[in-house]
C-alpha positions in Angstrom: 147.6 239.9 171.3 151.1 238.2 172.2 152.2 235.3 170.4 151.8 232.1 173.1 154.3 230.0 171.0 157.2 228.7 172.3 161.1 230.1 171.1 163.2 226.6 170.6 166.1 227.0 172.9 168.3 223.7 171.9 167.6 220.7 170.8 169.6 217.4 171.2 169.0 214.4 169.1 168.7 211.6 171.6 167.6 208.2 169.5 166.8 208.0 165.9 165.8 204.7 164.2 162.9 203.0 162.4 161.0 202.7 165.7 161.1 206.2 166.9 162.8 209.6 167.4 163.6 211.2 170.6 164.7 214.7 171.3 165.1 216.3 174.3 164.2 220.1 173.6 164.2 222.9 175.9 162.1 226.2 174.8 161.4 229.8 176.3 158.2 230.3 176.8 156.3 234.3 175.9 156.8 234.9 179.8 160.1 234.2 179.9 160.1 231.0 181.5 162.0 228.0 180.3 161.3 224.1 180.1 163.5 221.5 180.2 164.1 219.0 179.0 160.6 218.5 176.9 161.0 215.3 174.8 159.4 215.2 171.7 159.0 211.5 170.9 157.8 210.6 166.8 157.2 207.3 165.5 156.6 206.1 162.1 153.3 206.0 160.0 151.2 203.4 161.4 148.2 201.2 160.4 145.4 199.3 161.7 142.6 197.2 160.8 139.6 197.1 162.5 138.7 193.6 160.7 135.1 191.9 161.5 134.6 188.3 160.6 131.6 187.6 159.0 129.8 186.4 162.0 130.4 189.8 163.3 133.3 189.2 165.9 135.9 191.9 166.1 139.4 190.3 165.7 142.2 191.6 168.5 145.3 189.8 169.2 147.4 189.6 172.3 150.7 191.3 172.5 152.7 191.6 175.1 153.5 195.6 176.1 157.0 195.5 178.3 156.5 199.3 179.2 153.1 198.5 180.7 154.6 194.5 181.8 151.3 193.7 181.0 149.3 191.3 177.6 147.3 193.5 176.1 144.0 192.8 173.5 144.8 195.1 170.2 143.8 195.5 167.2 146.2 194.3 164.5 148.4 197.1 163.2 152.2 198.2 162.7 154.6 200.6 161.0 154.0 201.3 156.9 156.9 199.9 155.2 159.0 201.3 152.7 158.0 198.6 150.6 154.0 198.7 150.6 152.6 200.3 148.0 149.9 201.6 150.0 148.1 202.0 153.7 145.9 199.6 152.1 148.4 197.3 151.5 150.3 198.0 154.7 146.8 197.0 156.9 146.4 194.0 154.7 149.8 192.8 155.5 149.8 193.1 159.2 146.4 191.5 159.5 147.7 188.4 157.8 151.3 188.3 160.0 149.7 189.3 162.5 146.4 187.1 162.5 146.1 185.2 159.4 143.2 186.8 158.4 142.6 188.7 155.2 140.2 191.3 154.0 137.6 190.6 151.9 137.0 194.3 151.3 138.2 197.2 153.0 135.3 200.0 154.0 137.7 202.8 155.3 141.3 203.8 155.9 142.7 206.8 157.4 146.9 207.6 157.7 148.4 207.7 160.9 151.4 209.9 159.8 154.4 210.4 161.9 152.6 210.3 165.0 153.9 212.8 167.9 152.5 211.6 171.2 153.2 214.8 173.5 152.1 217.6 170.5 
């Protein structure tokens, strides 16, 4: 059986910051073909709380999303920072910027590494 994976052709660096890294690609594929450009897009580990009051209410905010020019409901959530000890921590932190809540206690957690939205 031939290999279906794609042979990396070039790849150019086109942003690279805290927010996100973008790279236009082009690849051969096992027929011969080629695409391009395919941009790869990552962004940094992530975490979000899916915090319920007491009384059972599910607590979004509103954010504004300028790609979608539209406010959205979300749950509260952002990058991991250098500086948090933990995902724990991390989801603990942007609840309170982000809401003022805090946990009482914390049932679950689950990374969001380096997320790559076109994989």
């Amino acid at each position: 059986m031939q290999s279906k994976k794609w042979r990396l052709i070039q790849s150019e660096q086109l942003v690279k910051d805290r927010w996100a890294d973008v790279r236009k690609n082009a690849y051969e594929k096992a027929d011969g073909t080629t695409i391009e450009p395919f941009y790869i897009y990552g962004f940094p580990d992530y975490a979000t709380a899916l915090a319920i009051t007491r009384d059972g209410k599910v607590i979004v905010e509103k954010v504004y999303r300028p790609g979608l020019d539209v406010i959205a409901l979300e749950l509260p959530g952002g990058c991991v920072d250098a500086a948090d000890p933990s995902l724990e921590a991390a989801m603990s932190r942007e609840l309170l910027e982000e809401t003022g809540y805090r946990f009482d206690h914390l049932l679950f957690s689950m990374p969001m590494k380096k997320l790559k939205c076109n994989y």
